[in-house]
N, C-alpha and C positions, 0 to 999 in steps of 0.2 A: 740325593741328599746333598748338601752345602755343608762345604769341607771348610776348614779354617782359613786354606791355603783359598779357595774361591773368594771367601769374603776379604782376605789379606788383598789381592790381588785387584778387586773391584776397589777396594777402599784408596790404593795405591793408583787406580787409575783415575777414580773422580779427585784424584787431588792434582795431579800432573793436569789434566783438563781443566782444572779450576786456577791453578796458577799461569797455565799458555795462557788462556783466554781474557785473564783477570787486566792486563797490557791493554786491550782491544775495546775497554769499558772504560776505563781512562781517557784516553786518548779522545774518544770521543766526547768527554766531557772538557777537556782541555777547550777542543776546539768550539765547541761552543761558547762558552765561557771569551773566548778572542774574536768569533763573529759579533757575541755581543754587545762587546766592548767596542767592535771597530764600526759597527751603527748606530750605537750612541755616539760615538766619537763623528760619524758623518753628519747627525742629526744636530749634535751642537755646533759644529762647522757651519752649515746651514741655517741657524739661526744666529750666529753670529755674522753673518754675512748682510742677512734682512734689518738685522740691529742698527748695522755699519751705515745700509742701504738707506736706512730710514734717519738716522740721523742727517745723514744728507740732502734726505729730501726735505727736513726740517730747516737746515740751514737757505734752503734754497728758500722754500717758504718766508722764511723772518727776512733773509734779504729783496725781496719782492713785495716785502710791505702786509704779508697778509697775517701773521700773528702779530700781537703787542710782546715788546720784549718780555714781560712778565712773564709768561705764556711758552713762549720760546725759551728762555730761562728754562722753567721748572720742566716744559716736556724731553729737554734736550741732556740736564740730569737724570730725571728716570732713565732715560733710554741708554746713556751712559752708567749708568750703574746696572742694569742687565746688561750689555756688550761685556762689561769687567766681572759680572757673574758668570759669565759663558765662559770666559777667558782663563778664569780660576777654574773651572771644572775642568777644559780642557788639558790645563796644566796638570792637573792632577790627575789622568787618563793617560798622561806619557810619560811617567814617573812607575 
């Protein structure tokens, strides 16, 4: 038969086991939570590099004669205002 002191005793041990372990459930969400962050964080690096990359190769383009400046104008905007969108994310990923 199950004494009071049994059921005292079990009740007092799933709580010490529920509190050790509770640290270990944590923890591992933490780190996720920072891997996630630190491959978004590599993935916008990365595309602000292709950004950087491509406005370059834009410039290079317009001075070799093969877009009309209109053209080079407006692509060289867009592309500048996603480099400055990547650059606002980033910023606010190391904050």
């Amino acid at each position: 038969m199950i004494s009071m002191w049994m059921v005292g005793a079990l009740l007092i041990t799933l709580a010490v086991v529920w509190v050790s372990s509770t640290p270990l459930f944590v923890a591992g969400a933490d780190e996720q939570v920072i891997d996630r962050d630190y491959t978004q964080t590599l993935a916008l690096m990365d595309e602000k590099e292709r950004g950087l990359r491509a406005i370059k190769d834009l410039d290079l383009d317009f001075t070799m004669g093969k877009l009309s400046k209109e053209d080079f104008e407006q692509a060289r905007a867009s592309l500048s205002m996603d480099v400055a969108r990547i650059l606002n994310e980033l910023k606010s990923f190391n904050r």
